[in-house]
BAMI-599221 format. One record per residue: z, y, x of N, C-alpha, C in turn. Coordinates in steps of 0.02 Angstrom, whole numbers, plus 50000, padded with zeros to 5 digits. Layout:
BEGIN
ZYXZYXZYX ...
***
This chain:
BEGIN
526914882347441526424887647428526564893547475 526044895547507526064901047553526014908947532 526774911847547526854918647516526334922747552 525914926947500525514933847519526104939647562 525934940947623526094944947653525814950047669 525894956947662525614962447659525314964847720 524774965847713524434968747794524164963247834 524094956847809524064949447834523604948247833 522964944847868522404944047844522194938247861 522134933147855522294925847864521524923747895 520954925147861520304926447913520324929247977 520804932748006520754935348063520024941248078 519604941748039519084946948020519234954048033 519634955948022519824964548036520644964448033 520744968548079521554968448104522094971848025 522654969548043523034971147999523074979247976 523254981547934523254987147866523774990047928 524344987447932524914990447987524554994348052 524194992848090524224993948141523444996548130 523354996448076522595002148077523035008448066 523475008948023523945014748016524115018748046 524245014948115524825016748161524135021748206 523545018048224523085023548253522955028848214 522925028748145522695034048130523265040848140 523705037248125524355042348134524375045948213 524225040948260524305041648320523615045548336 523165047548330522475051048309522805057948299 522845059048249523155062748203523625067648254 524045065048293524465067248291524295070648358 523915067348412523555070448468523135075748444 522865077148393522135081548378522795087748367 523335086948336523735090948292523875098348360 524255091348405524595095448470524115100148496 523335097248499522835104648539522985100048623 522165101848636522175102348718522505105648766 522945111548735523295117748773523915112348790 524105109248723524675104148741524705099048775 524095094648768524125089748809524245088248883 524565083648903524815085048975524245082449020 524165084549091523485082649114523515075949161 523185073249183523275066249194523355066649275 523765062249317523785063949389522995065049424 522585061349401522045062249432521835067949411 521695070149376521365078949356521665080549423 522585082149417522915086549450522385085549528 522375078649548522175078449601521365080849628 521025080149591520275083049577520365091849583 520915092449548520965100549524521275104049604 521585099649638521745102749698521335102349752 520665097249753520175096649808519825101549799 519715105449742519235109349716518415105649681 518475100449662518155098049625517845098249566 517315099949536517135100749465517325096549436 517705099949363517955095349302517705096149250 517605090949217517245091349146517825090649110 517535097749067518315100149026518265097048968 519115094848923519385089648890518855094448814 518905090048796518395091848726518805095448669 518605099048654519025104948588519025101048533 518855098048505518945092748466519355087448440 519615085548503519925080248506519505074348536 519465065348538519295062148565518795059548503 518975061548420518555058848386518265064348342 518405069848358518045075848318517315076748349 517185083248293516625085448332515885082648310 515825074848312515215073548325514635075148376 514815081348411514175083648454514255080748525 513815083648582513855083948634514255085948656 514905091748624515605094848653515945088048664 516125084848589516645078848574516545071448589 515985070348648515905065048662516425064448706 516645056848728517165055648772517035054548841 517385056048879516905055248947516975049448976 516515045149018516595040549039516985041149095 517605036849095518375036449133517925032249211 517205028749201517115023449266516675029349315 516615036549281516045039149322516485044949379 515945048549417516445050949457516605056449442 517155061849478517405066349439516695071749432 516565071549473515725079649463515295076349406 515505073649371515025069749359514925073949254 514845080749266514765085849208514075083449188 514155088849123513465086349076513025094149129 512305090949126512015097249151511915102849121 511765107849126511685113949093510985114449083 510835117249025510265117848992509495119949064 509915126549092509495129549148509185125049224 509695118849218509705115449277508975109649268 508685109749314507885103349325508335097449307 507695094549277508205086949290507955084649342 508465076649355508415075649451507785071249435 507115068749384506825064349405506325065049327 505725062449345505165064549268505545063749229 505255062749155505425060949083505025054049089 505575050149037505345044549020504565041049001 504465045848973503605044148944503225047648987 503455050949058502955055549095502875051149160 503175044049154503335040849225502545036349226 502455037349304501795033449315501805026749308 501495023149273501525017349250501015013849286 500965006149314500405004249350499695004249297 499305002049343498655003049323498514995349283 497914995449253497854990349195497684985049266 497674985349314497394978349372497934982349418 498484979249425498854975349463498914973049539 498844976049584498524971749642499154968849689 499134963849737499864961449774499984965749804 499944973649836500264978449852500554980849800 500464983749741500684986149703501434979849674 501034974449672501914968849641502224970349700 502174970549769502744972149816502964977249801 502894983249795502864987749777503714990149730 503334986249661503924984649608504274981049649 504224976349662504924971049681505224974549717 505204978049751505464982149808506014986949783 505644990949736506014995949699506594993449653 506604986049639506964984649617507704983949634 507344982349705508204980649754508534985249774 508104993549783508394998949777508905000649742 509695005649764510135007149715509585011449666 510185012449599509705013849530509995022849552 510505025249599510305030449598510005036049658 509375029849692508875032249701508295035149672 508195043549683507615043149626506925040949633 506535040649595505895038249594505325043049636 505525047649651504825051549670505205048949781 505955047649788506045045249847505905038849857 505535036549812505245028049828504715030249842 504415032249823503435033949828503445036449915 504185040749910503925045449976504115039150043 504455033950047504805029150091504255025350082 504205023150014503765017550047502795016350068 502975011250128502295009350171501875010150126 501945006550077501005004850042501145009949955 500645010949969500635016349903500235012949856 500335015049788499935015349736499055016049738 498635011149706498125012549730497805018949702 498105021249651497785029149644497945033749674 498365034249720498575039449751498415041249824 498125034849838497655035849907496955039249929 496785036249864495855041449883495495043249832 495705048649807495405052349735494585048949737 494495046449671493955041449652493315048749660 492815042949687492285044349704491655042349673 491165046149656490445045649620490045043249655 489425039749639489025036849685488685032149653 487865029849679487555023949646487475020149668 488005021149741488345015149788488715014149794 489005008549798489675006549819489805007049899 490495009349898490595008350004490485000650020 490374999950068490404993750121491304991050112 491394985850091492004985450117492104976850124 492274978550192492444970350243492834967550228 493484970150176493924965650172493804958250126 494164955350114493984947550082494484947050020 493904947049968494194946949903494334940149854 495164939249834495644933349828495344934449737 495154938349703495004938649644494764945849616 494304943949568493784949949524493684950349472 494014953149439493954955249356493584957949323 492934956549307492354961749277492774962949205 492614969149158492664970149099492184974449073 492004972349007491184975548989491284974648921 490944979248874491164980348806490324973348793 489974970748827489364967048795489704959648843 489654954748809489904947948838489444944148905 489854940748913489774936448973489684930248973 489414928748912489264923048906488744918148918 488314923048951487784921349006487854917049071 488464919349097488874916349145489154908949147 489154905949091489554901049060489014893949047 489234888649073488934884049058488054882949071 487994883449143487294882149167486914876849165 486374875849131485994869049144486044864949219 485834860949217485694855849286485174858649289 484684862549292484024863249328484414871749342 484484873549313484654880949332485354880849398 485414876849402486174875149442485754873449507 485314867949512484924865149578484414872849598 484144875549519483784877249573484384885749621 484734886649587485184891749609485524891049683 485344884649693485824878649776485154881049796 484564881149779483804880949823483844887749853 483934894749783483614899549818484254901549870 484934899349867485384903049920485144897750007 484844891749997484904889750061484184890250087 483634893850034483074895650066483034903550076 483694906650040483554913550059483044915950022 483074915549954482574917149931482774923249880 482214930649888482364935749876482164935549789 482754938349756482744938149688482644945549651 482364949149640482284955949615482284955849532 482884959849510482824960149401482624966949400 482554966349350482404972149295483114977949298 483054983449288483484989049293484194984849233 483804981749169484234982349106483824975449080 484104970449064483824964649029484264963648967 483844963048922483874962148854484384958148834 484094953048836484574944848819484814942548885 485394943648894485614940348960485384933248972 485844930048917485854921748893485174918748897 484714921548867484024916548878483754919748951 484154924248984483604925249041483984919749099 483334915649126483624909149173483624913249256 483144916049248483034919949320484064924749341 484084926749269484864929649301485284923349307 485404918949268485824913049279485754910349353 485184909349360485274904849433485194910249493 485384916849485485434921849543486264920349543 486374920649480487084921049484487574916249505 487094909749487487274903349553487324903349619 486814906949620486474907749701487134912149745 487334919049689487864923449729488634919649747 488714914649718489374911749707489404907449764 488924905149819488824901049838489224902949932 489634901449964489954902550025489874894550049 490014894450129490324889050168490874887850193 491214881950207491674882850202491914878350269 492434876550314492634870450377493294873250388 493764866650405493634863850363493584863450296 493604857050256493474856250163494044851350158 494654850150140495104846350125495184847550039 494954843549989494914846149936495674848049918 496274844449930496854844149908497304847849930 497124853749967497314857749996497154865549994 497224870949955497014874849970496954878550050 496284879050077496324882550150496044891250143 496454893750105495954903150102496414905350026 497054910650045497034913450120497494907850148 497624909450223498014905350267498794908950296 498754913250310499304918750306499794921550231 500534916550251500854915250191500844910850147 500594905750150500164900450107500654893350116 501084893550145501704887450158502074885750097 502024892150052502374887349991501924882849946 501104887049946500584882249905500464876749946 500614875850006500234870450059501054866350045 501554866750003502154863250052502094856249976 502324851850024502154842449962501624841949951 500944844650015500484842350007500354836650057 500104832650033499914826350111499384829750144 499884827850213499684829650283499674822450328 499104821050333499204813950392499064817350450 499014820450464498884821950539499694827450569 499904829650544500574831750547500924828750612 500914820550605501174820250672500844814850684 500134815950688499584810550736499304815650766 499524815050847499154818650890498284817150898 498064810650890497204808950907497054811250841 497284811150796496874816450735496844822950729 497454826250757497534832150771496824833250813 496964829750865496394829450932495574831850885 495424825550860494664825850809494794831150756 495264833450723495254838450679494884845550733 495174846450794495154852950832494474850650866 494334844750871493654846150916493064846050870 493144845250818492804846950741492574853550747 493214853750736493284862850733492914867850765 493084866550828492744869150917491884869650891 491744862250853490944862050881490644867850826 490994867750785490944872250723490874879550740 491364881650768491474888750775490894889450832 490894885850880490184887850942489694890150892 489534883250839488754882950795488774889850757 489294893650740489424901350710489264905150761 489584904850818489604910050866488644911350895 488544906050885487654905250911487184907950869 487394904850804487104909250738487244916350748 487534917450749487624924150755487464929650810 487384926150873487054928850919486084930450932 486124924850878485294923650868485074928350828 485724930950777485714934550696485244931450653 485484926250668485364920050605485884921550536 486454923550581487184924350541487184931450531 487484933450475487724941950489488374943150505 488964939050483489624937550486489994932750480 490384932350497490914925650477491794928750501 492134924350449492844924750448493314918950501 493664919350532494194914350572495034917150520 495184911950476495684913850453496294907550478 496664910950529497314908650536498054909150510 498374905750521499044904950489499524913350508 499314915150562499674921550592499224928350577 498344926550613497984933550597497334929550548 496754935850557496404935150535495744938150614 495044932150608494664937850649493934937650600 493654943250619492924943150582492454945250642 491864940950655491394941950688490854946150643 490644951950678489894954950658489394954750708 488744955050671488204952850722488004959850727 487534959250783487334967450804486934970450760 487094975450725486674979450699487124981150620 487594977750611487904978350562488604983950566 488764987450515489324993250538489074997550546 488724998850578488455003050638488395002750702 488564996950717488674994550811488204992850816 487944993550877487374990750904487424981850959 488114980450975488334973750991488704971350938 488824964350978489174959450928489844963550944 490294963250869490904965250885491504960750844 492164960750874492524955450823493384960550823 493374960850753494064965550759494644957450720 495244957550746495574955950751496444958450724 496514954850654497104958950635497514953450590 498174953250596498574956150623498864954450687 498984957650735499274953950810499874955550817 500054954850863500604954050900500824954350980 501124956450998501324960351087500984952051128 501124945351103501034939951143500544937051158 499944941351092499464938751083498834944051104 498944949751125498774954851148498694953051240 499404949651264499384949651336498954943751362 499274939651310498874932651312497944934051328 497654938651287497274938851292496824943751367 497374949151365497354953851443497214947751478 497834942751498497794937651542496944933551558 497034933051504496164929951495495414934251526 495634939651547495104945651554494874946751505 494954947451406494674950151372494664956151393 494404961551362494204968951354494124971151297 494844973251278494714974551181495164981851199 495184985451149495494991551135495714990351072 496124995251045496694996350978496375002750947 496135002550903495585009250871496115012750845 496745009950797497265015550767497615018850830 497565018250883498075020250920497845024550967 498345031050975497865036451018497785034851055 497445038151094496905035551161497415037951222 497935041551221498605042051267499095039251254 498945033651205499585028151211499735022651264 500295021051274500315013851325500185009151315 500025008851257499625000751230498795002451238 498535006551234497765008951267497455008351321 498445011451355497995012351429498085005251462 498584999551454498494995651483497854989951431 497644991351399497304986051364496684988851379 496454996751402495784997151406495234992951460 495664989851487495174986351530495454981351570 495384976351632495684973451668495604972451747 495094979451766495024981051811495664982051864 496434985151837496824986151871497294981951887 497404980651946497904973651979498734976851949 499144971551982499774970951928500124976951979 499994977152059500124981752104499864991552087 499254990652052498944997752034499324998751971 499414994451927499754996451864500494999851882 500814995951919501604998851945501565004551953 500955005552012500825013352046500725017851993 500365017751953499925021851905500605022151851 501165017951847501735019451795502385023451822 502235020951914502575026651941502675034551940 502065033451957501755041951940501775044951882 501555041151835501815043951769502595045551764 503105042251797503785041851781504035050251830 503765049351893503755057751935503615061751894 503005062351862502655068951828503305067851777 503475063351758503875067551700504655070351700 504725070351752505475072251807505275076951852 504575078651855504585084951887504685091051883 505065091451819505245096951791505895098951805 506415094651833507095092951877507295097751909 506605094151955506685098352029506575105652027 505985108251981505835113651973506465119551959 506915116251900507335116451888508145119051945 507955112751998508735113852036509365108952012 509135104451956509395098951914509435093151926 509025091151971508855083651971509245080152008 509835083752041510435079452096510975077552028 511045081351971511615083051922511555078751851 510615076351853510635072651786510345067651831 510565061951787510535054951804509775052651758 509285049351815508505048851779508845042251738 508335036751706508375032351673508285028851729 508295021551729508205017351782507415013851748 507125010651811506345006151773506615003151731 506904997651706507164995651686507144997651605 507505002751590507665006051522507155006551513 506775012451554505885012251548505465005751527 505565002151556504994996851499505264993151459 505764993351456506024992051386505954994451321 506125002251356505885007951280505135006051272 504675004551325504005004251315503864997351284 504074992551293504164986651259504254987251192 504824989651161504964991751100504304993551062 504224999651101503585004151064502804998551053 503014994151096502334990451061502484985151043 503234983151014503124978150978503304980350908 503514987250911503484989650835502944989050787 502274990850824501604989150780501524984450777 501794977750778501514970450795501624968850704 501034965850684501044964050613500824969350577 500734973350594500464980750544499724981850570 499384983850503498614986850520498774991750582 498924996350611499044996750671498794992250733 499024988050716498924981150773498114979350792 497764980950746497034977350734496814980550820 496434973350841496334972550913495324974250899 494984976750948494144976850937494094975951007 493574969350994493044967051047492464967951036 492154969451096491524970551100491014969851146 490244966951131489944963351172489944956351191 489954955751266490154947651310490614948451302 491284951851276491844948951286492054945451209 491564944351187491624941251127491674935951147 491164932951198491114926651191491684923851245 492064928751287492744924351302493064925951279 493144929951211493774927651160493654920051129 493034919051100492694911251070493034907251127 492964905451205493374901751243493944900751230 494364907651203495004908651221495384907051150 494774907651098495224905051013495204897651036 494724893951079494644886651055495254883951116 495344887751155496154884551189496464887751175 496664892851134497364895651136497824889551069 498254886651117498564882751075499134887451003 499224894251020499684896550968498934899950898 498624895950911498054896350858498434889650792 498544887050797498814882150760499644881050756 499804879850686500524879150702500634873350717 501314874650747501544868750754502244866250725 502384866750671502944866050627502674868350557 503154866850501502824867650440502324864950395 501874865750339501504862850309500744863350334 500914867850362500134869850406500184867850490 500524863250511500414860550571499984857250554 499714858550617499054851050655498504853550610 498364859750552497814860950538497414865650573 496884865650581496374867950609496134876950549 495984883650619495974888550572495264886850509 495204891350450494744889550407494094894150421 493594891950430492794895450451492494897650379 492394904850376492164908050303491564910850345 490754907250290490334909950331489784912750260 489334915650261489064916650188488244913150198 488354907650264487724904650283487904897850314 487344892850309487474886450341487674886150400 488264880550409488234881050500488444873750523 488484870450577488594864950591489504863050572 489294857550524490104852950494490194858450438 489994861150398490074866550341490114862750299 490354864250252490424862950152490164865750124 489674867450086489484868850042490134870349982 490374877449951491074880349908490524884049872 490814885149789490524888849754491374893749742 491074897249710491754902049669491844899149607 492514900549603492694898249520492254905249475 492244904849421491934910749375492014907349315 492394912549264492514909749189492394914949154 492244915749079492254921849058492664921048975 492894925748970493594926848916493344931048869 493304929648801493264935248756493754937548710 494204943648736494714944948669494624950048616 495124952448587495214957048555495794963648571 495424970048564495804976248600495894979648529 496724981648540496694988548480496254992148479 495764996548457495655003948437495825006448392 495555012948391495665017048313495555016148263 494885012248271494575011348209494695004448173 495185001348227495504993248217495534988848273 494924983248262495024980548349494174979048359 494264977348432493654977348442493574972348513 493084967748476492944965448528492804966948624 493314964348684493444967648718493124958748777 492714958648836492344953848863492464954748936 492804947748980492934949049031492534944249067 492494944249141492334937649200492684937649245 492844933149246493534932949327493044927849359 493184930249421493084925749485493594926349549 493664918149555494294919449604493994915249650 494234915449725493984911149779493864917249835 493754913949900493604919849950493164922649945 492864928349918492314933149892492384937449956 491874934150008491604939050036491284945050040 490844950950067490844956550056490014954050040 489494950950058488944948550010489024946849973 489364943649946489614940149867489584947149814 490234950649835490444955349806489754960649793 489384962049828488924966449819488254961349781 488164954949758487804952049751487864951349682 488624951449665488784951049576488634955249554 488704962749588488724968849548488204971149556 487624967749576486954970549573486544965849512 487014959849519486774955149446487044958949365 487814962249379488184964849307487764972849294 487464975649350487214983049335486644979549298 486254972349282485674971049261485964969149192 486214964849168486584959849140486974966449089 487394970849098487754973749072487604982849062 486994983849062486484987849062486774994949099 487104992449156487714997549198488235001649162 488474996949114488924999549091489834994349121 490114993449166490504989749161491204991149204 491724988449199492244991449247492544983549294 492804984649359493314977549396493764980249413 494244975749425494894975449465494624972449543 494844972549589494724970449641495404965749673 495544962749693496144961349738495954958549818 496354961149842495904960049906496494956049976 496374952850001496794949250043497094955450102 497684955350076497894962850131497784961950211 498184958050221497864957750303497014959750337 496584959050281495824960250290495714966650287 496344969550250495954976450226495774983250275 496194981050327496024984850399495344984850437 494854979850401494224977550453493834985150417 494104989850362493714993950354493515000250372 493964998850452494105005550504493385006450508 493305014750520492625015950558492875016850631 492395013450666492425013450739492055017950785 492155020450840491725025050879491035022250891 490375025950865489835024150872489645028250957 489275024550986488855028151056488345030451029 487795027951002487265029950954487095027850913 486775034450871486295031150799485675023650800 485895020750755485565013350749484845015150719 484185015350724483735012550681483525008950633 483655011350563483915007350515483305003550491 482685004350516482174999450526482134990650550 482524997050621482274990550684482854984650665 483404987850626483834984850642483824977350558 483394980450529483204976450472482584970650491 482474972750535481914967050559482024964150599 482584965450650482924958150655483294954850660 483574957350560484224954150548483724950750480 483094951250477482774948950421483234943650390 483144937050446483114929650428483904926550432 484374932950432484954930650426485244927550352 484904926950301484994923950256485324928050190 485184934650184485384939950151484974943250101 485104947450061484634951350016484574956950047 483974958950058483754967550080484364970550086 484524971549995484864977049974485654976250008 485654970050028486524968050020486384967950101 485924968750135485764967950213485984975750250 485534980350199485584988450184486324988650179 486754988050126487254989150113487604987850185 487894981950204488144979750248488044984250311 487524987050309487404990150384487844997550406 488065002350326488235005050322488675004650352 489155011550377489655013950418490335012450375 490825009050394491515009550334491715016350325 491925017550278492315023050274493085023650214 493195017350217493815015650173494515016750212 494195015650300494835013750336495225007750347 496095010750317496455001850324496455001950254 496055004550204496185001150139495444999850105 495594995650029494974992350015494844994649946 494274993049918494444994949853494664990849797 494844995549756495554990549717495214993649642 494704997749604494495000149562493914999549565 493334997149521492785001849515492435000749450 492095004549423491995007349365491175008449361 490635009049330489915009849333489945011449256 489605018849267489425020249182488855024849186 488335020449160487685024449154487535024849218 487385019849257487105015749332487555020349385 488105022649366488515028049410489035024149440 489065023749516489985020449529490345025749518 491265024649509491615027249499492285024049533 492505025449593492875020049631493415022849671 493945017649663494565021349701494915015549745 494935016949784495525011749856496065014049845 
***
């Protein structure tokens, strides 16, 4: 039989009676002596001789007190490391005062977070906002009123309508309302509603407009593959079958597919059969506009994102494009404004520049005593400077006129148009057009609609959404929201998300002159558009390199923020 031993606790649950004793005594006996007594620890001493702030030992003791005096200090922090004084700011908002994202989310904003994450934690928050590239979408362009929406070119990856009246209009279309919705988009046939319709659901005339808006082309069409966007897209494209990967004669017919395709765009569009179309590659993006749209009076094609190789590549070619972000006394301007100057005039003309700026030397009495830079360093530093913008809205290249059509030469041989390694070798770029063209697909948009439930005050309340995801061009986009201002009696709010690389096409560009907003409707009639969305389009951008990421309609009013 096992003798009871005192202070023993055979559960092992809470330590022995002995040696709880012994702390309290040992407690006890530190509080007794006073801080005057206690001896100070080598490190104080050493803190105390750098002249370092010390956070003084607590009057208390280590377990008195209870307050903010008698807390213990943390031994891992550094020595300055005092409580603040009542009078002192704190270094960063209050908890409940911190800007929180917006109820839509956009892929700038998740970079955004992820970013901040990898940051040390004692960086503060208002020095993230100020470092980083892409900002918050509220903080770029205080929201704007209007019973228009801006023009905006970029290409939208998904759209969130939300509306307190449902969407269930949207949902489940007959077979006659479906055919005839394929009729009126490929006859172009002009659809005009009512300001405010009653019954969404029994009205067929909105159902099959709303067919009609969903409706894009597409080359190629590989169903098993997503092709849009194409930039970044190697992890959704990777364990997908690829037979042409490493069959050069398919490669061959995939690209001469392609070729006959993009001509049949480029022609459309010269005729202004077409109003626009997208070239989305694995590296950039280009968008053709037909004349009269923007505000230009030629065909023009901006080009983004580039790169120093693909810039010369194209000099080489005799394009004639300019860089709109970039001042007009930069070195990427002056050699890209034209290709009038031989490789002998360029030297000369960089010479001279290199004198004028050493002529201040001589003036001086200096110029035997400081040593110039050699050419050499010189285009190097100048090298640098333009391959810093390479990949940034910055970069966006504008053509204009005939030299459109020897960039079209120059996309259909430039072999670094296609990769050549990865999941996207041997594919051909993807043709986004919002009209028929030779070897096209016929693509609708996905569109679903969700009905939940939202807290309020008064309990909950039914709360009605529509998403549409797919490449939502900038007719699309203006084509829904002229169907939801009918449908939703202009009461409704979206999220936007918009393919970043695109969002630069929303530069305004230097106009020579005012367009005739007549002439210029009559003959873009038969390009396959609505008036209103023809009107729209023609308008001048004024978003810049960003797109919109908000908009809101209450009581037929926009309300919109990039």
């Amino acid at each position: 039989m096992a003798l009871s031993v005192p202070g023993y606790s055979p559960s092992f649950k809470r330590p022995p009676e002995t040696l709880r004793l012994r702390r309290k005594r040992g407690r006890s006996l530190g509080a007794a002596s006073g801080p005057a007594e206690r001896p100070e620890p080598a490190t104080r001493r050493a803190a105390r001789a750098a002249g370092l702030p010390l956070h003084p030992f607590p009057v208390g003791g280590r377990g008195g007190g209870g307050g903010p005096a008698g807390a213990r200090r943390n031994p891992f922090a550094r020595l300055d490391n005092r409580p603040r004084a009542a009078s002192e700011p704190p270094e960063g908002p209050p908890r409940g005062q911190q800007e929180a994202p917006g109820p839509f989310l956009d892929s700038n904003q998740e970079n955004d977070l992820l970013w901040e994450e990898k940051v040390p934690e004692r960086t503060a928050i208002t020095e993230l906002h100020q470092t980083s590239p892409v900002s918050f979408s509220e903080s770029d362009i205080p929201p704007s009123e209007s019973t228009e929406l801006p023009v905006d070119w970029s290409i939208k990856t998904r759209l969130l309508f939300t509306s307190s009246q449902p969407f269930t209009w949207a949902d489940h279309l007959k077979a006659q309302e479906e055919a005839q919705g394929i009729i009126q988009h490929c006859r172009a046939t002009e659809v005009t509603l009512p300001q405010s319709i009653q019954d969404p659901k029994l009205s067929t005339e909105l159902r099959c407009a709303f067919q009609q808006s969903l409706i894009y082309w597409l080359h190629p069409a590989l169903s098993w593959l997503p092709l849009f966007p194409r930039i970044g897209a190697d992890r959704k494209m990777a364990g997908k079958t690829t037979p042409w990967s490493n069959d050069e004669t398919l490669q061959h017919m995939l690209m001469s597919d392609w070729s006959v395709s993009f001509t049949s765009l480029y022609n459309l569009l010269k005729t202004k059969l077409c109003p626009y179309f997208y070239i989305c590659t694995y590296q950039f993006t280009v968008l053709f506009r037909a004349a009269g749209l923007a505000g230009d009076d030629v065909i023009t094609a901006l080009i983004s994102p580039t790169t120093r190789g693909i810039r010369e590549a194209m000099k080489n070619e005799g394009i004639e494009f300019s860089l709109p972000l970039i001042k007009e006394n930069g070195p990427e301007t002056r050699k890209a404004s034209g290709t009038g100057l031989q490789h002998g005039e360029e030297q000369a003309v960089s010479d001279e520049d290199e004198e004028e700026s050493f002529s201040w030397l001589e003036e001086m009495g200096v110029q035997d005593k400081i040593k110039k830079p050699d050419v050499l360093s010189i285009k190097l530093r100048k090298e640098i400077h333009e391959v810093q913008m390479d990949h940034r809205p910055e970069s966006v290249v504008l053509v204009k006129g005939m030299n459109t059509f020897t960039l079209l030469n120059f996309l259909i041989n430039c072999k670094s148009l296609i990769a050549t390694s990865g999941p996207q070798a041997g594919l051909p770029p993807t043709l986004l057009s919002p009209v028929a063209f030779r070897g096209a697909t016929m693509q609708m948009l996905k569109a679903r609609s969700v009905n939940v439930k939202t807290q309020a005050l008064s309990g909950y309340r039914d709360q009605f959404s529509l998403e549409i995801t797919g490449p939502v061009m900038p007719h699309s986009l203006h084509s829904v929201t002229m169907l939801l201002q009918s449908s939703q009696n202009g009461s409704f709010s979206a999220g936007l998300y918009a393919h970043e690389p695109t969002a630069v096409f929303n530069i305004c560009l230097s106009k020579d002159k005012v367009l005739d907003k007549e002439a210029v409707h009559e003959e873009l009639a038969n390009c396959g558009l609505h008036p209103k969305t023809l009107d729209h389009l023609c308008q001048t951008p004024i978003l810049g390199k960003l797109s919109l990421r908000h908009v809101e309609m209450s009581n037929y009013i926009y309300n919109w923020r990039s």
